[in-house]
C-alpha positions as CSV (number, residue, x, y, z in Angstrom):
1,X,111.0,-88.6,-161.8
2,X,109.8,-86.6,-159.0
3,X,107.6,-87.7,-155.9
4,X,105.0,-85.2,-154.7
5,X,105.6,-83.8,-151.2
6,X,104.8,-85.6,-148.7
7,X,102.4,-82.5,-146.8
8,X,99.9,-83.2,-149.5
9,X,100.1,-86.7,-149.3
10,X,97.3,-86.5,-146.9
11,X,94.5,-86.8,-150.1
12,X,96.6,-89.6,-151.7
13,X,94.7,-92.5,-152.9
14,X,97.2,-95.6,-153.3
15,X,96.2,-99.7,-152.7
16,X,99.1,-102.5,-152.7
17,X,99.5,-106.2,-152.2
18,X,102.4,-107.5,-149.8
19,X,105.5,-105.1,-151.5
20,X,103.9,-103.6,-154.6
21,X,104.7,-100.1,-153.1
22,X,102.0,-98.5,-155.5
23,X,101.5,-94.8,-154.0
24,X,99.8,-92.5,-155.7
25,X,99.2,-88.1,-154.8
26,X,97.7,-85.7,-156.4
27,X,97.9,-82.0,-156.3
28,X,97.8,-79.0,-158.8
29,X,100.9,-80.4,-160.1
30,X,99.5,-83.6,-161.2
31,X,99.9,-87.3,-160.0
32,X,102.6,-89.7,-159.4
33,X,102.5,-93.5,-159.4
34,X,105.3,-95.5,-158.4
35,X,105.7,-98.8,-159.3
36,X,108.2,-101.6,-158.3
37,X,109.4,-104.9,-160.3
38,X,106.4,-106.9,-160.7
39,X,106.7,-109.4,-157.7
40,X,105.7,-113.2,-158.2
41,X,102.6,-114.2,-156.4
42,X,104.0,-117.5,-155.3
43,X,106.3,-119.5,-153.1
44,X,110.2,-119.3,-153.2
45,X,111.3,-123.1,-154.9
46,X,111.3,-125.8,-151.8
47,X,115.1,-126.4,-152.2
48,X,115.7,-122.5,-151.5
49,X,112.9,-122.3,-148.7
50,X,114.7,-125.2,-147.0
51,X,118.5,-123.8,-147.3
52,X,117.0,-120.4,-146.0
53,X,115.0,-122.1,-143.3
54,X,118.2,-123.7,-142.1
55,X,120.4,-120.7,-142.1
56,X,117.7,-119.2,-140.0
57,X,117.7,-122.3,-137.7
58,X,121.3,-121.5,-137.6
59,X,121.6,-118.0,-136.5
60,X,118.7,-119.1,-134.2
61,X,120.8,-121.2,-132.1
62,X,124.2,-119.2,-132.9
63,X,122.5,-115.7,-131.1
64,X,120.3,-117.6,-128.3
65,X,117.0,-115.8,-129.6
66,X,114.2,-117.8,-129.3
67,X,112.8,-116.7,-132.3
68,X,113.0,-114.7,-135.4
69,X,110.6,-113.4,-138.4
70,X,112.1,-113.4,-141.4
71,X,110.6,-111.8,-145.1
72,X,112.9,-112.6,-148.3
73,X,111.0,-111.5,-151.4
74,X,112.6,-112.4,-155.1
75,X,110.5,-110.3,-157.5
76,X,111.3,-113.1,-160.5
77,X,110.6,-116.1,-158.3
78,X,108.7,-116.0,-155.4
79,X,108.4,-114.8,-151.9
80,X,109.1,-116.1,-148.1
81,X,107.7,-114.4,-145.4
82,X,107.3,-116.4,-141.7
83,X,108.1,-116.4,-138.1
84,X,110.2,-119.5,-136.9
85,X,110.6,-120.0,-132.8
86,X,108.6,-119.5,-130.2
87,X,108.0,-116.3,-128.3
88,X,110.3,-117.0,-125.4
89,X,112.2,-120.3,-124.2
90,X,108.8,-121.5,-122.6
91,X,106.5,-121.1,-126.2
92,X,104.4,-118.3,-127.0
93,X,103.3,-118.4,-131.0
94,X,105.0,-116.4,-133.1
95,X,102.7,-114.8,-136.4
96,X,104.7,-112.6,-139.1
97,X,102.2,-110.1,-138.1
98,X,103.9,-109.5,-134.8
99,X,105.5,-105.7,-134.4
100,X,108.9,-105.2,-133.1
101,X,112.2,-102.4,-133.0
102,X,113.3,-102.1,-135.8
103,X,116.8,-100.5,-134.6
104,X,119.1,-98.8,-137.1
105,X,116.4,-98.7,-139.8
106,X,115.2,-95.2,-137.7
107,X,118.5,-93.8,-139.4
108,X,117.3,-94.4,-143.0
109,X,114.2,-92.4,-142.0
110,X,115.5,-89.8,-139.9
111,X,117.4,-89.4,-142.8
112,X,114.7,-89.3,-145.3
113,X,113.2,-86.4,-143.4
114,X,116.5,-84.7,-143.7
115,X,116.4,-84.9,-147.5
116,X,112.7,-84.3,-147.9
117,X,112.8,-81.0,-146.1
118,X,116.2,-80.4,-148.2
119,X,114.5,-80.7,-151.0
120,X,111.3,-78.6,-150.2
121,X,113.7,-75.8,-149.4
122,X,113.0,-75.8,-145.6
123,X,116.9,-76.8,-144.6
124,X,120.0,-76.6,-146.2
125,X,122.2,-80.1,-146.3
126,X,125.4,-78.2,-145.6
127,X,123.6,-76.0,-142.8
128,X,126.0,-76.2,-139.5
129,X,124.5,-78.2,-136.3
130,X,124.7,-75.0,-133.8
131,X,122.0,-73.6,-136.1
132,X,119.2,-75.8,-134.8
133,X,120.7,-77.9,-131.7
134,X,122.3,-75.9,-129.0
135,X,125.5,-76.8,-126.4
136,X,127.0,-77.9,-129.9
137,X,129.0,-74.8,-130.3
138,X,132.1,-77.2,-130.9
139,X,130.1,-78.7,-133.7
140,X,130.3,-75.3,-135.8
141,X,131.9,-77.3,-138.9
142,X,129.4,-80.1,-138.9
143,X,126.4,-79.8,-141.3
144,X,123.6,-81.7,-141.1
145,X,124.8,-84.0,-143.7
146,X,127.5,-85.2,-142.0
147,X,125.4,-86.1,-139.2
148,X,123.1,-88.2,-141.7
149,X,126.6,-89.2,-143.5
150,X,128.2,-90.5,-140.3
151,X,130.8,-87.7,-141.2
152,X,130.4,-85.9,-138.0
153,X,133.5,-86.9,-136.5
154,X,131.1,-87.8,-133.3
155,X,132.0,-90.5,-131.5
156,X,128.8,-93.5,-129.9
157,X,127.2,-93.4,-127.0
158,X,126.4,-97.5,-127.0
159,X,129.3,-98.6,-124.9
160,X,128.6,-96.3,-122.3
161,X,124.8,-96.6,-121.9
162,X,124.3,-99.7,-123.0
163,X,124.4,-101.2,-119.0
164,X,121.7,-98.7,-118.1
165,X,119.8,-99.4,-121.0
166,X,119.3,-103.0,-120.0
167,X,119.0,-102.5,-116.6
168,X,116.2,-99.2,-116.5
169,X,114.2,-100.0,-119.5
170,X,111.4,-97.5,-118.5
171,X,113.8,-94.8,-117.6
172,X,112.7,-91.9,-120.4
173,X,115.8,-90.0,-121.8
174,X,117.1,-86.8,-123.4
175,X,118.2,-87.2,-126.8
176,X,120.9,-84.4,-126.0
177,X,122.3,-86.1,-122.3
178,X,122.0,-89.5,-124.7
179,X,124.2,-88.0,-127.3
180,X,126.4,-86.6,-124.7
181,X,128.1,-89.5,-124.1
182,X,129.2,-90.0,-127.8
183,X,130.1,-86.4,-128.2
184,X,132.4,-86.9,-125.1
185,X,134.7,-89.1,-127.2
186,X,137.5,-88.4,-129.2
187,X,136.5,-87.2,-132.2
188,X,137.9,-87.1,-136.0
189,X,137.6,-84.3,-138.8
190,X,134.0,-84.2,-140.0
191,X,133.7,-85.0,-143.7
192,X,136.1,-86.9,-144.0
193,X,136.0,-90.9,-142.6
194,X,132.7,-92.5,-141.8
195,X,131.9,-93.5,-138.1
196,X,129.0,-95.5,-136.6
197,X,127.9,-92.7,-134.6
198,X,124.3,-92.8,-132.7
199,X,125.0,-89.6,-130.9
200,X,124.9,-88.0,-134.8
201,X,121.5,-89.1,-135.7
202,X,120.6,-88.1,-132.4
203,X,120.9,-84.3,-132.9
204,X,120.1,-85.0,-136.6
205,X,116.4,-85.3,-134.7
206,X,116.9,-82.9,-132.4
207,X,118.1,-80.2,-135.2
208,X,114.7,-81.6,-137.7
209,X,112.5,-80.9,-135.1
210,X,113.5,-77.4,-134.4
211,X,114.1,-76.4,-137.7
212,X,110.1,-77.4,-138.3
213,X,108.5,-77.2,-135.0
214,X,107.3,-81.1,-135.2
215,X,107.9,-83.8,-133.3
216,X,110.2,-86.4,-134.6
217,X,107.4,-89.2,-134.6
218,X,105.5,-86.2,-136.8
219,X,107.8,-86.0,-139.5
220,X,108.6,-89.4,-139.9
221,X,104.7,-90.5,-140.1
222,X,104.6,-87.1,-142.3
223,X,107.7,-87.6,-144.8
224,X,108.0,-91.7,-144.5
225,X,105.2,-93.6,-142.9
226,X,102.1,-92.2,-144.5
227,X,103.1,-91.5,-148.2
228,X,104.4,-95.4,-148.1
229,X,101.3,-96.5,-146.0
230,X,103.5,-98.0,-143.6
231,X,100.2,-99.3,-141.4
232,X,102.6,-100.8,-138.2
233,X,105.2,-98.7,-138.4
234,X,106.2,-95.5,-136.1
235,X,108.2,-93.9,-134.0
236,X,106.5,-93.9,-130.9
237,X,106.4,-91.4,-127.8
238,X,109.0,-91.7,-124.8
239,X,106.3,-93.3,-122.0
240,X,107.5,-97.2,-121.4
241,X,105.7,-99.6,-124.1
242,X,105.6,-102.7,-126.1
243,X,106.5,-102.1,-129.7
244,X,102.6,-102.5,-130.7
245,X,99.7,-104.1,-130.0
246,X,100.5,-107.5,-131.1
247,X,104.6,-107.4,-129.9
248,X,107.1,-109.8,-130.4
249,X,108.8,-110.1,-127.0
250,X,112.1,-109.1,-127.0
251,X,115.1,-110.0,-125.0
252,X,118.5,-110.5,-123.6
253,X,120.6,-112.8,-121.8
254,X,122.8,-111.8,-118.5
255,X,126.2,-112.9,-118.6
256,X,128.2,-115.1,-116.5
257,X,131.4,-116.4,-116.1
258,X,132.5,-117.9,-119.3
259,X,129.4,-116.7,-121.3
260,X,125.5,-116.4,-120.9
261,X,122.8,-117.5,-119.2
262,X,120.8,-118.8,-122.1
263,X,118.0,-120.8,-119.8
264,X,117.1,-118.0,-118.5
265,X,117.1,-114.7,-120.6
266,X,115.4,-111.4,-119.7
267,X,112.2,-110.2,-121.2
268,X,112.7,-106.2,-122.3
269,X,109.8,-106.2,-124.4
270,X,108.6,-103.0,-122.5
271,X,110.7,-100.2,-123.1
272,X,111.1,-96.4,-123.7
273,X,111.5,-95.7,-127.3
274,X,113.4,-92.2,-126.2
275,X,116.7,-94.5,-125.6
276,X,116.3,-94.8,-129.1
277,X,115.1,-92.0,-130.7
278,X,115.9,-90.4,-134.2
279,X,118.4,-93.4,-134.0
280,X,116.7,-96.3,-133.0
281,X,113.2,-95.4,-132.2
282,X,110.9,-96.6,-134.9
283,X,108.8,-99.5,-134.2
284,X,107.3,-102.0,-137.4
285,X,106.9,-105.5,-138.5
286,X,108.0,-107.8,-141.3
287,X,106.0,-106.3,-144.1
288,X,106.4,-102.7,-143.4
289,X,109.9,-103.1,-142.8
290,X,110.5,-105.0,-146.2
291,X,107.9,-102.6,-148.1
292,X,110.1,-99.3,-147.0
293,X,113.6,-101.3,-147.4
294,X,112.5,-102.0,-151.3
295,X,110.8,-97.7,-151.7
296,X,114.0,-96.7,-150.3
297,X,116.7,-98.5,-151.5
298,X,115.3,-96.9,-154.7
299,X,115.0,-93.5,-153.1
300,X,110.8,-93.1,-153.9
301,X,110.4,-90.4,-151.5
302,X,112.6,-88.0,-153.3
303,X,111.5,-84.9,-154.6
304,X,114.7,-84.0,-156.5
305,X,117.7,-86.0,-158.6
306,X,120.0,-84.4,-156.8
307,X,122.2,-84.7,-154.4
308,X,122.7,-88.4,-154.6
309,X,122.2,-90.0,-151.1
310,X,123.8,-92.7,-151.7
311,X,126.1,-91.3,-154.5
312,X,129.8,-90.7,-152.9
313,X,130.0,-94.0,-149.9
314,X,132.9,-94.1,-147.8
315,X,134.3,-97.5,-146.7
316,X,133.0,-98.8,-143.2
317,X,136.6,-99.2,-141.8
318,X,140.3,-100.5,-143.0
319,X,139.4,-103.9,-142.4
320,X,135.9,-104.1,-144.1
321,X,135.7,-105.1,-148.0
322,X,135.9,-102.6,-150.1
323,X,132.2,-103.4,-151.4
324,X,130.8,-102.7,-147.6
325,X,130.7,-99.2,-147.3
326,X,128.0,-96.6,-146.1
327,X,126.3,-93.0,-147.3
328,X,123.1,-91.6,-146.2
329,X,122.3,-93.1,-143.2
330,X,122.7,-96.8,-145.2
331,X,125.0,-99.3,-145.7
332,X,125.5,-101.0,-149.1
333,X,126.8,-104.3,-149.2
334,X,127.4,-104.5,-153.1
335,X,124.2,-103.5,-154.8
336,X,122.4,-104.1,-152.1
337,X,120.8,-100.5,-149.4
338,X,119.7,-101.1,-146.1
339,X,120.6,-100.8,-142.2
340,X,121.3,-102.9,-139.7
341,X,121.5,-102.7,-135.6
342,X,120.3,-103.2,-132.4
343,X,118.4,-102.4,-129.6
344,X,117.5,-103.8,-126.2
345,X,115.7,-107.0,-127.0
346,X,115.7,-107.3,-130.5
347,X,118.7,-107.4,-133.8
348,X,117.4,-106.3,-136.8
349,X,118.7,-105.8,-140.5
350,X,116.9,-104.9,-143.7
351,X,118.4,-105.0,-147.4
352,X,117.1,-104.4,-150.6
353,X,118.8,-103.7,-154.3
354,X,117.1,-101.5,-156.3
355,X,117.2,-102.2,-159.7
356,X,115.2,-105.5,-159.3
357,X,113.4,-105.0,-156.0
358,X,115.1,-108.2,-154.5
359,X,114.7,-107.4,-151.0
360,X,115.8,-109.3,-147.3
361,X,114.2,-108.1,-143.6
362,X,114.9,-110.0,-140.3
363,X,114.4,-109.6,-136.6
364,X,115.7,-112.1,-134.2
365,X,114.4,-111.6,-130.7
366,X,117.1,-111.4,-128.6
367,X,119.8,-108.5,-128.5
368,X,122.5,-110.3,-126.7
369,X,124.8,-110.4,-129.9
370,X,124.5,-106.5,-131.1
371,X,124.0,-106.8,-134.3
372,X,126.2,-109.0,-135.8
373,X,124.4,-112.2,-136.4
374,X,121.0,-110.3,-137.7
375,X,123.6,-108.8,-140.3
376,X,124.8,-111.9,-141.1
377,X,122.1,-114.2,-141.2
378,X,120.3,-111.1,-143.8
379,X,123.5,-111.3,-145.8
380,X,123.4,-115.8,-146.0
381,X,119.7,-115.5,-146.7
382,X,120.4,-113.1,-149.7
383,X,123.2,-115.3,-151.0
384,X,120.5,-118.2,-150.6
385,X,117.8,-116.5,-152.1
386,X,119.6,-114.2,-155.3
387,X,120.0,-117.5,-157.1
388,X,116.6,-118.7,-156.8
389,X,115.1,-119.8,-160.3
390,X,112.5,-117.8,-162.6
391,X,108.9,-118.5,-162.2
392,X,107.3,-120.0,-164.9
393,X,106.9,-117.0,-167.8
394,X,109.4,-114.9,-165.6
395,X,113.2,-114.2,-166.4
396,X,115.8,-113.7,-163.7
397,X,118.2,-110.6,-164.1
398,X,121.9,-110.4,-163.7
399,X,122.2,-110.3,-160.3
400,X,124.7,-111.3,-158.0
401,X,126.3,-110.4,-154.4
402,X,129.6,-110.0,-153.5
403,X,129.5,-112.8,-151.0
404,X,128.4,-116.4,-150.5
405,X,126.1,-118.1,-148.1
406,X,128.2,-120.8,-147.5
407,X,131.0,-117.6,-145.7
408,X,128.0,-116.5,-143.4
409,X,126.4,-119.5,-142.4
410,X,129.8,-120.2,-141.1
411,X,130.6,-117.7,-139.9
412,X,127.3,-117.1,-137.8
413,X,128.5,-120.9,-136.4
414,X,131.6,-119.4,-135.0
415,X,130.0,-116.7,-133.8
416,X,127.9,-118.4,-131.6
417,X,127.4,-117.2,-128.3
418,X,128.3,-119.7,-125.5
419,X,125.5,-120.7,-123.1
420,X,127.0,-121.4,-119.6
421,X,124.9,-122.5,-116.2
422,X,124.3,-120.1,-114.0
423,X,126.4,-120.2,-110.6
424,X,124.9,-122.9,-108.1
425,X,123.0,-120.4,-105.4
């Protein structure tokens, strides 16, 4: 089944309730529809709403966020979408409405511009980096795959710049000085062990935007955002800004002798989206982020069968299980596509499988723990949700996960984050 090029999506007609990705295009060539599972227009069952609502309560107190918005929707049983928390340790409402960074996701869809220009015959997938990015000379047997792959051999620039991304916010970066830092680092041979490399997608954006002459934020609103009519979601330009109109705050917690300072964390709401970029950039909220998590798990936006994205995954490391492993700017986690990371102020993660559209987005609202717990807390609320009963007239599928929820809830408890008093002044 093919999926008409995005550049002449502009005349599409499509309509959709909450995750019924119905998109529709027409051109000389014809039309193309694309329809998901049928989802159940109904609550999740009150026994799984509870058990999810108290693994959220969980990871709530475990990561120090105030707050967190969470979407779990279970095509043969029902859906869950809500905010739980308050804004910041004070109050503020929270509304599932609210936009926020989405982190790691901007992989999936710097990625998706890689393949869609792949397939429209303006790249090549095994073209080599120097092509399009220059003072990457040393890069000159790394394709652009790799760098979507995590093949590069590239190294991350998050443990480096991580300091003065917390402490200059509005400070507006170049994607190449940003990568710099990860290229600086001992490297491996590309194409052949998967690393989490930021400084990869990085020049993936750089190398997409010369090899078209767009912007990054015009490709992904021209290959992603607008033929999924992703309303809230984009990547936005480098001037200092909250992630929308209607933001969720974001923020972090300073640390202190012995842990953090949980009474009193740091609003980072405002921030340039360059420290993100091609990597991290993209801005959304609940719905959007669980509508494109479901259209690309299942890889709508493809012109062509072939290549696979997510066909050949390599494992995430020695110690991970062997049914955690990444490809294409994702991670699968069994059967299961979707990213996780994140940025200052906010931990995201976003999972979907893609033979029944059973899909899981959260954001918690406070960065302190990288990514960890969001990843976690996405994984328990699966586990919770995959065995939810059939609506009335539905059937469930086989379907099952690799993992229980009972592992994560625990070990988001362990992994909580210890709150210490600040110093008497």
């Amino acid at each position: 089944m093919q999926l008409l090029s995005s550049r002449r999506w502009r005349a599409a007609a499509a309509s959709a309730a909450v995750l019924a990705l119905v998109l529709t295009g027409c051109s000389s060539e014809g039309s193309f529809t694309y329809t998901p599972p049928a989802q159940v227009d109904g609550a999740l069952p009150d026994a799984t709403v509870d058990a999810m609502q108290a693994a959220v309560d969980n990871a709530l107190t475990a990561s120090g966020a105030s707050g967190a918005i969470v979407g779990v929707w279970v095509p043969w049983s029902g859906s869950w979408v809500t905010a739980s928390g308050t804004q910041d340790r004070d109050g503020g409402e929270l509304s599932t409405d609210m936009t926020f960074r989405v982190a790691d996701v901007t992989r999936l869809m710097t990625c998706d511009v890689l393949y869609a220009l792949a397939d429209e015959g303006t790249v090549k997938l095994d073209a080599k980096v120097p092509k399009y990015v220059s003072g990457v000379a040393d890069m000159k047997d790394v394709t652009l795959l790799d760098l979507c792959n995590g093949t590069s051999g590239a190294g991350s620039s998050e443990a480096t710049i991580k300091g003065a991304l917390l402490n200059t916010p509005e400070r507006i970066w170049s994607p190449l000085e940003l990568a710099g830092y990860g290229l600086g680092r001992e490297r491996v041979a590309p194409a052949t062990t998967f690393r989490d490399s930021d400084a990869g997608y990085l020049l993936l954006g750089l190398a997409l935007e010369r090899a078209t002459g767009m912007s990054a934020s015009e490709l992904i609103a021209e290959y992603v955002t607008e033929p999924l009519e992703l309303a809230a979601t984009s990547l936005p330009g480098s001037m200092p800004a909250a992630p929308g109109d209607t933001p969720m705050n974001g923020h972090y917690m300073s640390a202190v002798e012995g842990g953090y300072n949980c009474a009193a964390p740091v609003d980072i709401t405002t921030l340039s989206a360059s420290s993100g970029y091609t990597d991290s950039g993209v801005v959304s909220n609940i719905t959007d982020l669980g509508r494109y998590v479901q259209a690309e798990a299942k890889q709508v936006l493809r012109t062509k069968d072939t290549p696979a994205r997510f066909g050949a995954p390599l494992p995430i490391s020695e110690k991970s299980p062997s049914w955690f492993q990444a490809a294409g700017g994702a991670y699968l986690a069994g059967s299961m596509i979707g990213q996780q990371g994140w940025v200052p102020g906010y931990a995201t993660a976003a999972y979907s499988d893609p033979a029944t559209g059973f899909t899981v987005a959260v954001v918690l609202n406070d960065s302190t723990a990288g990514s960890w717990i969001a990843q976690q807390l996405s994984w328990e609320l699966a586990a919770i949700a995959s065995k939810a009963p059939a609506a009335s007239g539905q059937t469930a599928p086989e379907f099952g996960l690799p993992f229980t929820a009972e592992q994560y809830h625990e070990s988001i408890t362990k992994s909580a984050l210890a709150c210490v008093p600040p110093p008497a002044e």
